[in-house]
C-alpha positions as a printed Julia matrix, in Angstrom:
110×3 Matrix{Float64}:
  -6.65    6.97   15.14
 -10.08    5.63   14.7
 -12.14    7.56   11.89
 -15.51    6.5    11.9
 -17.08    9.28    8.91
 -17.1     7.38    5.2
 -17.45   11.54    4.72
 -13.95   12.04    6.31
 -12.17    8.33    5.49
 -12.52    9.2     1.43
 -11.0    12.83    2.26
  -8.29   11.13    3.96
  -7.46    8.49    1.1
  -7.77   11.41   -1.39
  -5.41   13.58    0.28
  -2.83    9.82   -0.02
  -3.52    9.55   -2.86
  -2.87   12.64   -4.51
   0.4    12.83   -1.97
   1.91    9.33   -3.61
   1.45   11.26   -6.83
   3.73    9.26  -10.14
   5.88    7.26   -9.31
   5.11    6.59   -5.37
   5.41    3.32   -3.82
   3.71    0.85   -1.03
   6.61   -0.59    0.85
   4.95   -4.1     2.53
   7.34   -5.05    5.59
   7.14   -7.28    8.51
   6.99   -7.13   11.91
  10.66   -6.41   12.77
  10.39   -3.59    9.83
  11.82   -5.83    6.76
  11.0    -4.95    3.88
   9.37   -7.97    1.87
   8.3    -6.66   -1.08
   8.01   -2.63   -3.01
   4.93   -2.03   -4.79
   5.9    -0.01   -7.6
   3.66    1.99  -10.54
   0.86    2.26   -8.63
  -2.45    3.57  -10.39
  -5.47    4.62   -7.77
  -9.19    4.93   -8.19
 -11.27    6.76   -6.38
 -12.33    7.04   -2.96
 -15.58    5.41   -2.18
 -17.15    3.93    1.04
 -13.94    4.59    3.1
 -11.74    2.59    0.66
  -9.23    3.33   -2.2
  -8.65    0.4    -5.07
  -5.39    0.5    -6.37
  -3.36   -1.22   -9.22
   0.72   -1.88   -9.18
   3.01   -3.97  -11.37
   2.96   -7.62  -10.81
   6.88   -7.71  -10.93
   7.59   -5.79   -8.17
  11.05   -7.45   -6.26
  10.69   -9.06   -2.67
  13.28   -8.58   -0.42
  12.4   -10.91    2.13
   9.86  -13.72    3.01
   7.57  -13.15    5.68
   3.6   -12.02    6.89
   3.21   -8.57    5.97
   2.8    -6.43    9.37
   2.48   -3.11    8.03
   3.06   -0.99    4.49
   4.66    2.52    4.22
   2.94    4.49    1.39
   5.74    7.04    0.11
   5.97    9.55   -2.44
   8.0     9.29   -5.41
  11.11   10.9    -3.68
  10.87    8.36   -0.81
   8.72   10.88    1.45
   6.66    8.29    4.11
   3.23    9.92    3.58
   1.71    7.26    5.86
   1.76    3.59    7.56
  -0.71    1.52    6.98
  -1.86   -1.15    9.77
  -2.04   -5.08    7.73
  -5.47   -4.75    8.99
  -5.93   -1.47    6.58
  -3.76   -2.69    3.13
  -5.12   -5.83    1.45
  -3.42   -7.68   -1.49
  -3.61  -10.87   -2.8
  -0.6   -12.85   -3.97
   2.54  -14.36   -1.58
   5.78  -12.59   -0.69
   8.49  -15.11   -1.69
  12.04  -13.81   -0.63
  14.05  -13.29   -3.91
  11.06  -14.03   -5.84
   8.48  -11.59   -7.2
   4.85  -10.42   -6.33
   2.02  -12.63   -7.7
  -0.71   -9.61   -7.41
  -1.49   -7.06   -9.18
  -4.22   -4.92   -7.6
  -5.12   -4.21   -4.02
  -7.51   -1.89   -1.55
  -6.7     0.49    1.28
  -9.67    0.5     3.91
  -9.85    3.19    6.76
């Protein structure tokens, strides 16, 4: 789904965002579905412009080494609310198997 209204993209992201609620995650996996690395205690902004900022904890355990593909956003009882295209979840930092996540902060764009 293509949404094309800033209008309608910050409805969207508010209606995540208020899903994910305390304690909800951003599972980052690869192409063949790996997980490489849970984004825990996540903290959102607000909507603006079609994108959501968001803040997690840098220490968040990676599973597996790899080019992110796509992210699950899930609730706090493990509830998918949504995947999110790489194109559409941006975060800085590298996803070192075993290691842990260099970034702290990151943007979902619709």
């Amino acid at each position: 789904m293509t949404v094309n209204d800033t209008t309608t993209k910050n409805a969207i992201l508010s209606a995540i965002v208020s899903a994910v609620g305390s304690g909800g995650t951003i599972v980052v996996r690869n192409s063949g579905a790996t997980t490489l690395a849970t984004l825990t205690a996540l903290t959102f902004g607000s909507p603006s412009g079609g994108s959501v900022s968001f803040t997690t904890t840098a220490s968040a355990s990676n599973a597996a080494s790899g080019t992110a593909y796509d992210a699950l956003v899930k609730t706090s009882g493990g509830t998918t609310i949504c995947t999110l295209s790489q194109s559409e979840l941006t975060v800085t930092g590298s996803i070192v198997s075993g290691g842990t996540l260099t970034e702290t902060s990151g943007t979902i764009s619709l």
